[in-house]
N, C-alpha and C positions, 0 to 999 in steps of 0.2 A: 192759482193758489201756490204762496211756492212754501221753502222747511217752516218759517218764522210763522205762519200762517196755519199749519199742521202741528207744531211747537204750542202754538196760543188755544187753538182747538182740542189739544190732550190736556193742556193745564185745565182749562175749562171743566172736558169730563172728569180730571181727577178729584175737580173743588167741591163736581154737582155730588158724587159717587162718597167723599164725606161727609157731605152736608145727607145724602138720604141713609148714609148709615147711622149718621148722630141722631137724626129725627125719626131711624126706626121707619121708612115710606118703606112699602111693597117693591119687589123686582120685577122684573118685567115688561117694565114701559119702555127703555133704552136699553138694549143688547150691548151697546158700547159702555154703556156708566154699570151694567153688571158684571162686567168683565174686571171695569176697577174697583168696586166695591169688592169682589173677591182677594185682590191686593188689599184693599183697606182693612179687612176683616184679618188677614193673613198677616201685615204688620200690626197687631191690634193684643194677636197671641201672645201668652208670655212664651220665652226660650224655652227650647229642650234642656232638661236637664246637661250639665257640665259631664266630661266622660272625667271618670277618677284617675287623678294623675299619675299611677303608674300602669295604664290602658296600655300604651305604647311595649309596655315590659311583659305586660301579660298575653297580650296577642302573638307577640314572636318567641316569646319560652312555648305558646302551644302549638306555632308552626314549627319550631326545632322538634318538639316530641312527634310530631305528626311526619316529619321527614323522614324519611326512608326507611320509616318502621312500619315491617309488613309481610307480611308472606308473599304480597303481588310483587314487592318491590324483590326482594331474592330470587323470584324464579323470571321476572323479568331480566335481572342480570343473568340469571344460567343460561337461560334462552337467545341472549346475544353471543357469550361465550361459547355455547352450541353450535350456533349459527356461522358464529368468525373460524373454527375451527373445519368445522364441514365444507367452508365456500374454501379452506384455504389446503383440507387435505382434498378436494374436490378439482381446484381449478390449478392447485400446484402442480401436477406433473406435464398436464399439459403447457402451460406457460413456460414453464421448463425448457420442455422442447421446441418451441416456440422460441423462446428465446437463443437456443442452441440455435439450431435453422438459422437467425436473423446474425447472428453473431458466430463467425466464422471461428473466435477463439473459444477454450476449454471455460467455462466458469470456474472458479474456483470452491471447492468443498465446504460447505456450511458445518461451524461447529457447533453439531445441533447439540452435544450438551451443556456449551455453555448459554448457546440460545435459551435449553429447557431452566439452567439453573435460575439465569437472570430472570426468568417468567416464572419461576417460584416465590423468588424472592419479593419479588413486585406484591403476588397474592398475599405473599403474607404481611407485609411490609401496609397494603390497602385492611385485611382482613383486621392486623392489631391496630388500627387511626381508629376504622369504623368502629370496633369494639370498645377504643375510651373513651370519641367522643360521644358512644350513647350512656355509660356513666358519668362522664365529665360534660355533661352540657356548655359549661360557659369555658370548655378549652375549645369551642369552635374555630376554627381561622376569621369564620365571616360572618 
């Protein structure tokens, strides 16, 4: 038996499979021709209704409101913030020295206020975006 032969024997079931759903015969006799009668019955359906054409607009205006509005979402940020500060007043002074040790020269002195300034400015700078684009919806970036 070879495809052409397998080809001609599905045509078959699918001719028997509308012929016993036109005439209304019982299921049960062939496993194979109730298999395509369930196709047959299934293109036979009318269509699901049409989605209303502005679905598209309405689904992602309710994913923008649903985006990172949340009490999970805030203390999921503090909690990394916590975490980055801890692992880095934690694992800094040893790497420090660590680093001293491996490097026979002096490091040079961190200017940790302008380090803290610029980490201010960042917060605020993320803190006023976040803040208009949850009034300004459609001034998203993306």
């Amino acid at each position: 038996m070879n495809a052409n032969d397998n080809v001609d024997h599905d045509i078959c079931l699918q001719a028997e499979a509308e012929r016993a759903e036109r005439e209304g015969l019982p299921s049960g006799r062939d496993p194979r021709v109730d298999r395509y009668r369930l196709v047959v019955r299934a293109l036979r359906r009318p269509l699901e209704p049409q989605l209303p054409h502005d679905f598209d607009a309405r689904v992602a205006e309710l994913a923008l409101r649903r985006d990172g509005d949340g009490f999970e979402d805030i203390m999921v940020s503090l909690l990394l913030l916590a975490m980055g500060v801890g692992a880095l007043l934690f694992v800094g002074p040893s790497l420090a020295a660590m680093a001293r040790s491996i490097v026979a020269i002096q490091l040079p002195q961190f200017p940790w206020q302008q380090i803290a300034m610029a980490a201010v400015a960042i917060v605020v700078v993320w803190a006023i975006e976040r803040g208009w684009t949850r009034s300004h919806p459609s001034a998203r970036p993306f």
